[in-house]
N, C-alpha and C positions, 0 to 999 in steps of 0.2 A: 382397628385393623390388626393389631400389633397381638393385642389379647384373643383374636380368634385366629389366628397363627398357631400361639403359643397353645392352644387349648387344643388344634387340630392335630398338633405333631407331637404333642404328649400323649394324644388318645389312639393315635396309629402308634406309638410306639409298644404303650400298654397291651393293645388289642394284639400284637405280632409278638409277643413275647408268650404268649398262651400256646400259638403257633409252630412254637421256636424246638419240637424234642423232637430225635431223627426216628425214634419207633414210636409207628400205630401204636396208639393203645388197647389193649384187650378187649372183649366186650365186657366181662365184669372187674376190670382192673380200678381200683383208686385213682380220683382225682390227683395230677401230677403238681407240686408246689407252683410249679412257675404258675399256670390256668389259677390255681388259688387266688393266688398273692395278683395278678391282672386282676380277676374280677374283683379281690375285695380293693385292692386301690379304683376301679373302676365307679365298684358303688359310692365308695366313700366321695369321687370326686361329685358324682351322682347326685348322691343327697347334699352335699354340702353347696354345691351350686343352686339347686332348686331351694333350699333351706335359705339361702341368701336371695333368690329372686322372689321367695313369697314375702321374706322381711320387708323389703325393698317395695313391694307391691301394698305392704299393711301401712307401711309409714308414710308413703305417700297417698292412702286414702284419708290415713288419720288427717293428714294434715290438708287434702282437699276439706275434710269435714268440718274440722275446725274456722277455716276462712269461709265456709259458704255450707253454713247448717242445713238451710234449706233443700241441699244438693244432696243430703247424707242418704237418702234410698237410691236413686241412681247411683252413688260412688258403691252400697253394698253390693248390688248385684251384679258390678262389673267386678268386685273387689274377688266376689264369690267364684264368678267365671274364671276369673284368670285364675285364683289360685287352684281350680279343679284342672287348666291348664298345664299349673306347671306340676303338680301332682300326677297328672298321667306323664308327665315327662320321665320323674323320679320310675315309677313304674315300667315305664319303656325298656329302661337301664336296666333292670332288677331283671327282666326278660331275658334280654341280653344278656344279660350275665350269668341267668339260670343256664342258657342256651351253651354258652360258652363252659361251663362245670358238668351238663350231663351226656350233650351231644357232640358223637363224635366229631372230630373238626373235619373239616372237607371230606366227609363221607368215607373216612378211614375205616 
């Protein structure tokens, strides 16, 4: 509970700092540092999270495999699901963040 707190009020804060300059931006103007610096803190939290949930996902197949051989084709093809899962997660973010770097914010 403590850690999906800590994870929701870090990425509202991220996500409101993109938000955060009193003038529209032009339509051919430069990306503003703050939208930068959010999206790449964003991705990184991104990948680094999904990078840690597919570790987490390999090490415990390995080690279903290892105590129950017999089970090692059923554990690959869940193994495979889930990490295409969290693979469109990492994706999802990169969207988001494309989104967040070329589109104007609230229809500025």
């Amino acid at each position: 509970m403590r850690k999906s707190l800590l994870m929701t009020l870090a990425m509202v804060l991220v996500a409101s700092a993109a938000y955060a300059s009193d003038a529209p931006a032009a339509a051919g103007a430069a990306v503003g540092p703050t939208a930068a610096w959010a999206t790449a803190i964003g991705m990184a939290v991104a990948a680094g999270l999904c990078g840690l949930g597919q570790g987490m996902g390999l090490k415990a197949a390995c080690e279903g495999t290892a105590r129950n051989p017999e089970a090692g084709g059923k554990l690959t093809v869940t193994l495979i699901l889930g990490l295409a899962f969290i693979e469109s997660l990492a994706i999802y973010a990169l969207v988001v963040n494309l989104i967040l770097l070329f589109v104007k914010p609230l229809g500025a």
